[in-house]
N, CA, C and O of each residue as an XYZ file, in Angstrom:
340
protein
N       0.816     -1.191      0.000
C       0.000      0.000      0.000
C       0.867      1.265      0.000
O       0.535      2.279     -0.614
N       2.117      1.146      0.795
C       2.629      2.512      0.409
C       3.091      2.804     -0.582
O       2.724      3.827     -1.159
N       4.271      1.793     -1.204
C       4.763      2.032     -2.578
C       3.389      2.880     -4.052
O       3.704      3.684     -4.929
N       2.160      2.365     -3.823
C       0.851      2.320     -4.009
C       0.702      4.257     -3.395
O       0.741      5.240     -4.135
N       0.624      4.255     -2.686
C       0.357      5.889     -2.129
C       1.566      7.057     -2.260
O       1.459      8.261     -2.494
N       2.743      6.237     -2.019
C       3.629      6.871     -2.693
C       3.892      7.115     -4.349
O       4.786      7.788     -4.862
N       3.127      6.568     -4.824
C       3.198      7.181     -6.359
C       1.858      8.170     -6.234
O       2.235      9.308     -6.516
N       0.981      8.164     -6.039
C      -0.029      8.828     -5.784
C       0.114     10.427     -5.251
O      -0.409     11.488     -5.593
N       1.310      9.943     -4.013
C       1.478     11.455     -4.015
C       2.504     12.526     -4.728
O       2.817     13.625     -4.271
N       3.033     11.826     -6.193
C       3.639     12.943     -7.009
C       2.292     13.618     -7.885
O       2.550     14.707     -8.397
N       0.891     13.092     -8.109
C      -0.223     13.545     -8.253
C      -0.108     15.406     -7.214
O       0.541     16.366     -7.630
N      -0.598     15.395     -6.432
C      -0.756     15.928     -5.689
C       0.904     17.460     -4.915
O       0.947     18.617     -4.497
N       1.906     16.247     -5.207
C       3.185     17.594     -5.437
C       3.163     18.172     -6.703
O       3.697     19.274     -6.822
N       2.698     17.692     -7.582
C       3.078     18.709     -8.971
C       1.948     19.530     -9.093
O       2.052     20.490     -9.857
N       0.946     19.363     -8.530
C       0.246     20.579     -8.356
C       0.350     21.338     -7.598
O      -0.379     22.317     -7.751
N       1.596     21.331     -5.972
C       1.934     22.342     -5.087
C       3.226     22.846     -5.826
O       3.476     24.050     -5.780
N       4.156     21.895     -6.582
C       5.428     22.887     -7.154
C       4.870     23.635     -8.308
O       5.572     24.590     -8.642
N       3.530     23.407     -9.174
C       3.198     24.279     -9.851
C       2.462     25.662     -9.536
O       2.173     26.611    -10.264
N       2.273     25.417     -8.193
C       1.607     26.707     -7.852
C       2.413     27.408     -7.203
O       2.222     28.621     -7.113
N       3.461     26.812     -6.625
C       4.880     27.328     -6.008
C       5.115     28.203     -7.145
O       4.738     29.374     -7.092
N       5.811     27.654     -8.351
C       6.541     28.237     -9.370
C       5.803     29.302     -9.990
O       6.344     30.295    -10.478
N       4.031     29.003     -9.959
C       3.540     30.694    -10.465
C       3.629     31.767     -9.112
O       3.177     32.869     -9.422
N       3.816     31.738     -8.558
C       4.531     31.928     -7.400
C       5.512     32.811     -7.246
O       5.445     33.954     -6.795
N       6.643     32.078     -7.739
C       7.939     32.952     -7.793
C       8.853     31.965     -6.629
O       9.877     32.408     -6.108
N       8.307     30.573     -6.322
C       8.809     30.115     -5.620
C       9.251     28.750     -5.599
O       8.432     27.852     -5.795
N      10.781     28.434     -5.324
C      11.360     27.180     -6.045
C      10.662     26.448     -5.376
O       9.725     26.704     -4.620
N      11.339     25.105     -5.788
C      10.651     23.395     -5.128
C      11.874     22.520     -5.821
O      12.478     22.943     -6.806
N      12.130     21.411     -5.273
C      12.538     20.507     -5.900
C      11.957     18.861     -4.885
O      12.159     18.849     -3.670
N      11.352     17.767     -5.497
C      11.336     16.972     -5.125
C      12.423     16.208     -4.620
O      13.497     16.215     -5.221
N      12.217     15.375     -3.303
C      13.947     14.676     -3.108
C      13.638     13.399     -1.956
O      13.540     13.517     -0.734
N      13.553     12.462     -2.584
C      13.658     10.522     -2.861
C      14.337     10.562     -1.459
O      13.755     10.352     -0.395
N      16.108     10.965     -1.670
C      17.307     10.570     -0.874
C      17.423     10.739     -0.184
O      18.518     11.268      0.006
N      16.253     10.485      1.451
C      16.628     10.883      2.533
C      16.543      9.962      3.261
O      15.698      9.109      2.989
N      17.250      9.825      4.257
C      17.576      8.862      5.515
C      15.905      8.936      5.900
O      15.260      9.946      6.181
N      15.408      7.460      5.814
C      14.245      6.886      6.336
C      14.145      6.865      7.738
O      13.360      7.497      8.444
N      15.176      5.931      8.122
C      15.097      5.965      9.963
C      15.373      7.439     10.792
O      14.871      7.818     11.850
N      16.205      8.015     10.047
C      16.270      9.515     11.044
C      15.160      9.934     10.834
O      14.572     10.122     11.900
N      14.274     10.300      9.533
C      13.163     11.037      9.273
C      11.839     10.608      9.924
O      10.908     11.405     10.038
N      11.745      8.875     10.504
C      11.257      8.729     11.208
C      10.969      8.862     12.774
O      10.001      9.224     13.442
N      11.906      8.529     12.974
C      12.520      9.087     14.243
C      12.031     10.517     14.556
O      10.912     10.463     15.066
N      12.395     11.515     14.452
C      12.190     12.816     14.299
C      10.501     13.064     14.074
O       9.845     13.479     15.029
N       9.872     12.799     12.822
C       8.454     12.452     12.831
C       7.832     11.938     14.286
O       7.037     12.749     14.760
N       8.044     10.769     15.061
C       7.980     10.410     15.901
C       8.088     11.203     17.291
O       7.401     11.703     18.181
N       9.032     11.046     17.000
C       9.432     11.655     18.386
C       9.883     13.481     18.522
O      10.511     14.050     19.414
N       9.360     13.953     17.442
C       9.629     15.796     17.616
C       7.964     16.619     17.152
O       7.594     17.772     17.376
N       7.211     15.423     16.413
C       6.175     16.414     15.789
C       5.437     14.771     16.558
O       4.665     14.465     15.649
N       5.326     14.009     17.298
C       4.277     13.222     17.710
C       3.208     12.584     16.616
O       1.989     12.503     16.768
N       3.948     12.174     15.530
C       3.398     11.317     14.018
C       3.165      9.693     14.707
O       4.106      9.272     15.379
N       2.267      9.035     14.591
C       2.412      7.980     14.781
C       2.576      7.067     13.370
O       1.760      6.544     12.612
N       4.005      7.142     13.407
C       4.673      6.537     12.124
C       4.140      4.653     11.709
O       4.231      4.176     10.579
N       3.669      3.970     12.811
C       3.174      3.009     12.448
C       2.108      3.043     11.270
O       2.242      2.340     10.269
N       1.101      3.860     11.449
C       0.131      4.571     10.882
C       0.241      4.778      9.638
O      -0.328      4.343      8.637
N       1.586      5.978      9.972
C       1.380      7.143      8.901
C       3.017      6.801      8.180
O       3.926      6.359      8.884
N       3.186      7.075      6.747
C       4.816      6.884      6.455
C       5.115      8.368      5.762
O       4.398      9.368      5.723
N       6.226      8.169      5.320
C       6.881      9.207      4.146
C       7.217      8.638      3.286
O       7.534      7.450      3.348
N       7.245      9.553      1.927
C       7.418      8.722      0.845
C       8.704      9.949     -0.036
O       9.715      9.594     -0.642
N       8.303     11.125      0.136
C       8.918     11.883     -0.436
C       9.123     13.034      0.269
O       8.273     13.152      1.152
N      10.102     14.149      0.224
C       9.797     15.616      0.876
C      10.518     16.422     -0.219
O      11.545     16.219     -0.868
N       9.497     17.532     -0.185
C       9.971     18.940     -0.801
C       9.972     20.085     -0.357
O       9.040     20.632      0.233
N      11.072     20.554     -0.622
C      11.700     21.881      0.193
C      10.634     22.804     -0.714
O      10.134     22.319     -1.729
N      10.301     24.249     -0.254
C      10.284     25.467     -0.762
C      10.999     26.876     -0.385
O      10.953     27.487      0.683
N      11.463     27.101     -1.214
C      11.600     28.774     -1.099
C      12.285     29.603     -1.974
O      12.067     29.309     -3.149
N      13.155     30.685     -1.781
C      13.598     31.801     -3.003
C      14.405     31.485     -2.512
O      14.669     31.331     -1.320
N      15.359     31.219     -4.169
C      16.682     31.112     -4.628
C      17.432     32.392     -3.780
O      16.964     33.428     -3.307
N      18.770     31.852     -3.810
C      19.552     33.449     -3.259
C      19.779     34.067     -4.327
O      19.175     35.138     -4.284
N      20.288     33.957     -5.182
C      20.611     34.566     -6.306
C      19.848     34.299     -7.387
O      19.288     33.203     -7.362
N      19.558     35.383     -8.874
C      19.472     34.952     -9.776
C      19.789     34.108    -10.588
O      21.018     34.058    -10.627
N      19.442     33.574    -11.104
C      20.105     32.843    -12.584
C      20.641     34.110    -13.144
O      20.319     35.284    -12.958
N      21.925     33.309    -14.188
C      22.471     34.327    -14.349
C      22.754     34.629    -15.677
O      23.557     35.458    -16.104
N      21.723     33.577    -16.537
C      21.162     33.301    -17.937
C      19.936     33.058    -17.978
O      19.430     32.149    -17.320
N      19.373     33.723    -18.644
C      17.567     33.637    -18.601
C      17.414     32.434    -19.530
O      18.212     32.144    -20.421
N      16.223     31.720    -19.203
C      16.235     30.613    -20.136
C      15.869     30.893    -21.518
O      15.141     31.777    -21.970
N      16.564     29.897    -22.140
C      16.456     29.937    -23.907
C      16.204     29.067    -24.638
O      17.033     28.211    -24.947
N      14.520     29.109    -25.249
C      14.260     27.914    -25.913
C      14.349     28.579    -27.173
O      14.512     29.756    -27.493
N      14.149     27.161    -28.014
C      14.561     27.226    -29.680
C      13.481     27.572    -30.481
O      12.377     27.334    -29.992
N      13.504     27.917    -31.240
C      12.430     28.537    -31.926
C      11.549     27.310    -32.179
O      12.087     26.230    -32.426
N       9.882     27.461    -32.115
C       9.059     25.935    -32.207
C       9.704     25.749    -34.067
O      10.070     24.601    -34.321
N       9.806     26.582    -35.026
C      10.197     26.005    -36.415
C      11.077     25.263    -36.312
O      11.128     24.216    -36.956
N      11.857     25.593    -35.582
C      13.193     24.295    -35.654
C      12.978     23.323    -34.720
O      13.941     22.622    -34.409
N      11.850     23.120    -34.173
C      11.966     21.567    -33.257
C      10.677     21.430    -33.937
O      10.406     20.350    -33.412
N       9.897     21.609    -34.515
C       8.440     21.181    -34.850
C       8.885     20.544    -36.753
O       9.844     20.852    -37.461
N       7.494     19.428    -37.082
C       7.664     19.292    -38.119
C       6.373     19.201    -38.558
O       5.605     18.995    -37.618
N       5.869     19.270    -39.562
C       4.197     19.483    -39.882
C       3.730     18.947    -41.315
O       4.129     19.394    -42.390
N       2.828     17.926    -41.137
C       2.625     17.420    -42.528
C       0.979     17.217    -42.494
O       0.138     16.924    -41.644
N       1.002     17.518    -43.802
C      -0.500     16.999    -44.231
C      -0.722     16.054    -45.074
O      -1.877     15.724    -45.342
């Protein structure tokens, strides 16, 4: 069931990093975190009853420190598009 709810909830983040980003405000999803500390902590700092309840993913938010320091640059759609009738 979790593997099962854990896909379920990238449903539900890409509609908070998309409203982040109209926003003006980063996100990045992130897999790679120590399970047992994050439980632990869940447990025993915010009173989660982790039997219950799991984690599957966490995402940070907030403003970059700095700009980018190249605005992004896509290619013109004529040169990536092709069109036939």
């Amino acid at each position: 069931m979790l593997d099962w709810a854990s896909k379920q909830t990238y449903i539900a983040l890409a509609n908070m990093m998309t409203g982040a980003a109209y926003m003006g405000i980063d996100s990045c999803p992130s897999e790679g975190f120590d399970m047992k500390k994050t439980n632990e902590f869940l447990k025993n700092e915010l009173n989660i009853d982790t039997d219950e309840y799991g984690i599957s993913i966490m995402v940070p938010f907030g403003y970059r420190k700095t700009a980018p320091k190249h605005e992004k640059v896509r290619q013109d759609m004529q040169s990536v598009t092709s069109w036939y009738n």
